[in-house]
N, C-alpha and C positions, 0 to 999 in steps of 0.2 A: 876797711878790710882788704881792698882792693889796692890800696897804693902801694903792697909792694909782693905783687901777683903770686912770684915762686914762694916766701916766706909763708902765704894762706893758703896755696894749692898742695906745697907742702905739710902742712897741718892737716889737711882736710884729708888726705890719705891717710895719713896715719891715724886716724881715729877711724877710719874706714879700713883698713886691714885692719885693724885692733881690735872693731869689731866683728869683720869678715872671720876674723882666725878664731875669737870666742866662740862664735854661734858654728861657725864647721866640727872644730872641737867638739863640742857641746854633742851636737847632733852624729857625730862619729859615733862619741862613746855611748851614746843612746844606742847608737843601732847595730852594737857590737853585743851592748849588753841584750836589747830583746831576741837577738837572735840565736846567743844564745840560752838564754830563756828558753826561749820558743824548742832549740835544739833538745836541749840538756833534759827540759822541764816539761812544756808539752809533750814532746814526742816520744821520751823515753820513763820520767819518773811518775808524771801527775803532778797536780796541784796536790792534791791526796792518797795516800795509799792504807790500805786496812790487809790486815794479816793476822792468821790466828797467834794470838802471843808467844807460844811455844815455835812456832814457824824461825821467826824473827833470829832464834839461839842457834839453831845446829841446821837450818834450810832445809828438814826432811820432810820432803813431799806427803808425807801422814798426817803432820796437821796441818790440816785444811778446814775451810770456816765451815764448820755442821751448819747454822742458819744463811747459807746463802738465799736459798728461796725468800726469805721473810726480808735480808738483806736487799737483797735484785727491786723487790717490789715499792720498797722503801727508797730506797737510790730513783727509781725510776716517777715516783710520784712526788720528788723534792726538784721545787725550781729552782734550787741554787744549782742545781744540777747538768752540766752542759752537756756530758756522756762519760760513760761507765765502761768497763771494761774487768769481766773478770777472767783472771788465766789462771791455768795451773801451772807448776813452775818446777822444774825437777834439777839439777847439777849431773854432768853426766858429760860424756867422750862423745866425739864425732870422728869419725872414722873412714878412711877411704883408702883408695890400693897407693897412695902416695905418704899418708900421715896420717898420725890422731891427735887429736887437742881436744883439750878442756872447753867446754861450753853450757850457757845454762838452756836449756830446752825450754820454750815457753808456749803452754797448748793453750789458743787463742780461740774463738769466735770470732770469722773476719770483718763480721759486720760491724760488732760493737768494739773491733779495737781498729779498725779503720776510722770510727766517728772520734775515738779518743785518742790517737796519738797522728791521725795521717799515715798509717806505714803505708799504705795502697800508692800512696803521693810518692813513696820513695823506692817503689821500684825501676831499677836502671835497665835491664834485663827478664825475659818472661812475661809472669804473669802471677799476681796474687793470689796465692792458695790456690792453684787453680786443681780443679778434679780430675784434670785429662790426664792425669798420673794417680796412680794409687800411692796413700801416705803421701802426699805433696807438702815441702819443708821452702822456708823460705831462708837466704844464709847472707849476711852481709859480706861487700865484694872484696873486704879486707880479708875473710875468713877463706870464701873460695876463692883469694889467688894463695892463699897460704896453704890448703890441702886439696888445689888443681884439682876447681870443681864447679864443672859448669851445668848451662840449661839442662837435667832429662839424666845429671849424674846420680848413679846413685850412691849414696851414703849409709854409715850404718850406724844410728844412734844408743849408747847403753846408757843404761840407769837402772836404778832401784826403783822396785814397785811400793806399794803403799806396806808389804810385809819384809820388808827388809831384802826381797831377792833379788840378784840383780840378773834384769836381764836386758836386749838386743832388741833393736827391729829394724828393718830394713825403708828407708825413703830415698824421693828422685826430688831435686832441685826445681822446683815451678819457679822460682825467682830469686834473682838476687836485688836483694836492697843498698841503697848507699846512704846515713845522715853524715851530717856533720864531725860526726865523733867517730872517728876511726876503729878507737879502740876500744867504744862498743859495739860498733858494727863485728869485731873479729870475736864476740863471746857471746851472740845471742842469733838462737836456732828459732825461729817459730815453725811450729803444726797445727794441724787442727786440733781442737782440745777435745770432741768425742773418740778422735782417734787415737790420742797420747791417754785419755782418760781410760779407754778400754783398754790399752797397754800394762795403766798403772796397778787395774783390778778392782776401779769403782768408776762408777756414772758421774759422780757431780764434787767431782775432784775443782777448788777455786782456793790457788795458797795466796793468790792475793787480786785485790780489786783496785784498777787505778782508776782515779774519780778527776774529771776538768769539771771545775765551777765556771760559774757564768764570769768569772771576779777572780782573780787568783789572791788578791788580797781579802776575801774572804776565807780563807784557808784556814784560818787560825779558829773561827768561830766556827766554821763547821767541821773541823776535828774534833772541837772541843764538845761543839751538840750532838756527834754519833759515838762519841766516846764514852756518852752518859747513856745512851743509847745501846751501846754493847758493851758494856765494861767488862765482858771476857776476851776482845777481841783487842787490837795493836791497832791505834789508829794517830798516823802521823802525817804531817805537813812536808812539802816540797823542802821545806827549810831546816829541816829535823833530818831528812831523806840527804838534802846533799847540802850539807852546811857550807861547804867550799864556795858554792854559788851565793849562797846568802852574803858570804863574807865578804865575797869578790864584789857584789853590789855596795854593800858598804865601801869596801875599798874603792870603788870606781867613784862615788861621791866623791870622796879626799882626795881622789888623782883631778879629780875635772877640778877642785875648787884650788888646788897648788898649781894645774895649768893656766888658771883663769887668773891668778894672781898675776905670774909670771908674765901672761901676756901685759895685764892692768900695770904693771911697776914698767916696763915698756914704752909703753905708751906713755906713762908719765915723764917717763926721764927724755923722750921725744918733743913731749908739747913744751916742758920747764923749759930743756935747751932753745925750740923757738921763742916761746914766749918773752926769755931773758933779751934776744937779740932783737926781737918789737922793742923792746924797753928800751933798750941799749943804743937802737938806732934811731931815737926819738929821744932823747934826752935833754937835745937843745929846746925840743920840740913840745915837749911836755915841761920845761923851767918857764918858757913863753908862756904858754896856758896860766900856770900859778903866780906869774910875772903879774898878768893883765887881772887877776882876782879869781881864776877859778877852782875855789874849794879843791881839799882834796881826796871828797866823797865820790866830789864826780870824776876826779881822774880814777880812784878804784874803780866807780860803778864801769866806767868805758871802758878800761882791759876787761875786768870778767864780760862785761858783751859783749866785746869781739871776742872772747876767748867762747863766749856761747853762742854766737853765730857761727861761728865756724866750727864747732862739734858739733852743731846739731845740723850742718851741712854735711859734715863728715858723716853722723851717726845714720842720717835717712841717705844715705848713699852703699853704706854700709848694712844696714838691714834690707836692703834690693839687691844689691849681690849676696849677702848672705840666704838670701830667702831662696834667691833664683839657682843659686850654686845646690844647694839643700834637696829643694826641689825636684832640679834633675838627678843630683845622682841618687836620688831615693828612689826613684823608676830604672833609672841605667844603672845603681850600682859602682861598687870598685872593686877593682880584681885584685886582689893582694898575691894571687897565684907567681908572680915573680919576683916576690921579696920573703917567701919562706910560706906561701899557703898551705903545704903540708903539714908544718908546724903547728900552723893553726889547727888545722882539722883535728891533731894529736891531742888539742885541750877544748877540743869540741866547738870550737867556730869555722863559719865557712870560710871560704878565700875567697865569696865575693861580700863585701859586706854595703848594707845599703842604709845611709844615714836615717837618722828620724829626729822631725823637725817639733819641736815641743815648744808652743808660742810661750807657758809659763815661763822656760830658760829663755827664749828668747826675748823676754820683756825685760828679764831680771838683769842680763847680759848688756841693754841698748841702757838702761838707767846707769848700773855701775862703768860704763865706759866714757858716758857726761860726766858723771860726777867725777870721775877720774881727772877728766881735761877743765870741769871748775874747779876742785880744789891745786892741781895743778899753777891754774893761773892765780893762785891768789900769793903767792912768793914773789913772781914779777909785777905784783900789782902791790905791792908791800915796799919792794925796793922803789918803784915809780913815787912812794910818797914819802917815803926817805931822801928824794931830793934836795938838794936849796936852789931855790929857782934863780938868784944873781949867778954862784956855782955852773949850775944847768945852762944857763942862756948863753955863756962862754963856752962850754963845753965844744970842744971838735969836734 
């Protein structure tokens, strides 16, 4: 392996970034994709959502789920259940001495949509629903830079009540929130929900319930067990709710496994060209061996073991900086804020994004990168037995 230093130290890198780039790769697009998951899905849609079926068609705040009581209780006594959240949910204007825009109003309980989505976590500014204002609204910072409107402003929200009238009422700004998603930070109002509910002209106004499971891949079974459960009612999955995201996971599968090729064929066309020049610069060297009687099993079997000592030097060099690399920036992060993190934010990721290290890809990733650099060597170990050893021994 060693007699000819730079030819193995060179090998041995390159099965080590080959692997180093798989496994960062890898773990990138993991932690691009849970976060935004975590963005898009925890914090804004649910794993589940339920709505009165008429709801779903024209969004008028009238129908609302008649059994929530019987619902709430039921929600609350299922383990698959990690927290609930029911709001009431109206379409309506915001309004201030600078502009008006479109927004959907959504009257909240702070406790129980605090446990379901973290909004408490995402205030930048203030204070969460706080009482120390009458009618206290919470507004995303994309919404109040766009109708110049800060801590203690007040705003004036319309809508339609549960009888078709439309009316006004007056709130002060207790906080602004900021996620990941820009552009629903700039369309979503929260209130309290007794106090948006006594606006609308009923007590127990709830047009929809968002539900986190302990499991989000449980989602499917238990839409489908409350669905039988209230089969007057709309009850949908994260994946039904924003299929864009479902997709984009599929898609991100097909992009990692075309990145992971690219890097694999790489690597190959790296180890083959060494490989060839071990052969190449051993030819007299290897017609002497077959000269003196040794088989030419055993010349195949010794390139693929040097070809597998030295990937499996590269490979356990490369799963230590990949681990280690992983590792940190999973705690420190990477700031994409100077290569378009706005943009991000536009499709709902942050700009800083923090890998996640998955030992499943990373086992799957350190086997295909061997096997990569042995089937590699088995061309120069093919040509090595296609020599004639009188030929070879004269060979320059």
């Amino acid at each position: 392996m060693w007699r000819n230093r730079q030819r193995s130290i060179v090998m041995i890198i390159a099965v080590m970034v080959g692997l180093w780039g798989g496994i960062f790769a890898a773990s990138l697009m993991f932690g691009l994709l849970n976060q935004r998951f975590k963005s898009s899905i925890e914090q804004q849609v649910s794993h589940v959502q339920i709505h009165h079926s008429e709801f779903l068609r024209d969004y008028n705040v009238k129908y609302f789920i008649q059994r929530w009581d019987d619902l709430k209780v039921e929600l609350s006594e299922d383990n698959d259940v990690l927290a609930f959240s029911g709001r009431a949910k109206v379409s309506g204007m915001i309004r201030t001495a600078t502009l008006t825009a479109g927004v959907n109003i959504m009257g909240v309980c702070p406790q129980m949509e605090a446990n379901t989505t973290s909004l408490d976590e995402n205030i930048i500014d203030g204070n969460y629903l706080d009482k120390e204002f009458r009618n206290p609204a919470l507004i995303g910072e994309s919404l109040a830079d766009k109708v110049n409107a800060r801590i203690g402003s007040r705003i004036v929200l319309t809508f339609q009540d549960v009888d078709g009238e439309l009316g006004a009422a007056s709130f002060r700004v207790a906080g602004i929130y900021r996620t990941a998603a820009t552009a629903w930070d700039e369309r979503h109002v929260f209130v309290l929900q007794d106090e948006l509910n006594e606006l609308l002209g009923y007590e127990k106004i709830v047009n929809e319930v968002g539900i986190l499971t302990d499991d989000h891949e449980k989602a499917d079974a238990f839409a489908g067990r409350y669905q039988e459960l209230y089969p007057d009612l709309e009850v949908r999955t994260w994946a039904e709710i924003s299929p864009e995201l479902a997709f984009l996971q599929e898609m991100a599968g097909m992009m990692y496994v075309i990145i992971l090729i690219v890097i694999l064929l790489a690597l190959a066309f790296g180890l083959l060209n060494t490989m060839l020049m071990a052969v190449i610069e051993r030819i007299k060297e290897l017609g002497m061996l077959m000269a003196i009687g040794m088989n030419k099993k055993r010349i195949f079997a010794m390139i693929l073991l040097e070809t597998t000592f030295l990937s499996l030097t590269g490979a356990i060099l490369g799963m230590a900086v990949g681990y280690t690399t992983t590792s940190v920036l999973s705690r420190k992060g990477i700031d994409l804020s100077a290569v378009g993190g706005d943009a991000l934010k536009d499709y709902g990721f942050d700009a800083v994004v923090y890998p996640v290290f998955e030992p499943g890809v990373f086992v799957i990733i350190t086997v295909l990168v061997i096997l990569t650099a042995l089937f590699t060597s088995i061309f120069p170990a093919l040509k090595a037995l296609r020599l004639k050893p009188a030929e070879a021994v004269q060979a320059e």
